[in-house]
Structures are given as structure tokens and as C-alpha cells.
C-alpha positions, 0 to 999 in steps of 0.5 A: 056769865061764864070766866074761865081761867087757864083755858087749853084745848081739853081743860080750863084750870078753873071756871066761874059761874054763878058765884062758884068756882071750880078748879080742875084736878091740881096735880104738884109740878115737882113731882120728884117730891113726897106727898107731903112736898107735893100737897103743899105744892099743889095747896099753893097751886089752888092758892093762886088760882082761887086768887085769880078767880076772885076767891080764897081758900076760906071760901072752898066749900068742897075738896076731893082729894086722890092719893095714889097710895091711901097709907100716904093719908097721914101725910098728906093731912100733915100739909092740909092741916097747916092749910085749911083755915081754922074754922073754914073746913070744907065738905071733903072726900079722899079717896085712893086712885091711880092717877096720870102718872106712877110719880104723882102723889096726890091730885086735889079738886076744889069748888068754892064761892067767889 
């Protein structure tokens, strides 16, 4: 069986197979902010989408994570490490691209068990 969550005509925000949950790249919604405001921004996104699904941010396994500038790494991490639950650190790469738009800072993807 197959959920799907947040479903348009190109994407879903997330989907569920097999026990797993897959989110779709978060990008902030207020992209007027830095990288930091937007991260915390978008960990919130994951947040309730991970709820929604069935999971919680303890059980990410895997985190990708883009910046569009990779000196704005420090920053970034300054939001996540408030984030991540001690002890429940996923697998994760963070890589700079350029993404959608010049404004966003930071697009985070996650894939967890329910």
C-alpha cells in the first residue's frame, strides 16, 4: 500500500511505503529570512509532515540537505543542532546548489520510518 500526502499534479509532499517515509525537498515559506530563519522554518515544515505521515523527527533515517551558498553551513547547523534529538542522528549529506530561486537559502529532504 501506498499514502501519499500533499498530492498535486507534479509532486506529493510526502509518501509512505512499506513503513518509510519520504518527504519531498522543504524549501522555507518565508524566504525573506536567512538561512538560519529559514531552516528553522523548514525543520518545522518536516515537523508536521513527519506527523501527518505517522513518524516524528526521531525516526529520520536519512537527511539531504542543499544550501545555496555552502559558507552558510555553520548556520545552518545552528538550527539543526537545536533540532535533531540527541542520540536520534540520521545518515546525512549536505551539499551546496543552486536552487529554484536566488532567495532560498536552504532545501532540506528527509526519509524516515513510520
Amino acid at each position: 500500500m501506498i499514502q501519499r500526502f500533499g498530492t498535486g499534479a507534479r509532486m506529493s509532499e510526502a509518501v509512505v511505503h512499506n513503513g518509510t517515509v519520504y518527504l519531498a525537498g522543504q524549501v522555507a515559506g518565508d524566504i525573506t529570512q536567512d538561512v538560519e530563519g529559514q531552516t528553522k522554518q523548514v525543520l518545522a515544515g518536516i515537523d508536521a509532515l513527519l506527523a501527518e505521515a505517522g513518524s516524528d523527527k526521531t525516526k529520520v533515517l536519512r537527511a539531504e540537505i542543499f544550501l545555496a551558498d555552502i559558507k552558510d553551513f555553520a548556520a545552518m547547523n545552528s538550527a539543526w543542532d537545536t533540532w535533531v534529538p540527541a542520540g536520534a542522528t540520521p545518515a546525512r549529506a549536505t551539499v551546496e546548489a543552486q536552487l529554484y530561486r536566488p532567495e532560498v537559502r536552504v532545501e532540506i529532504i528527509v526519509t524516515a520510518a513510520v
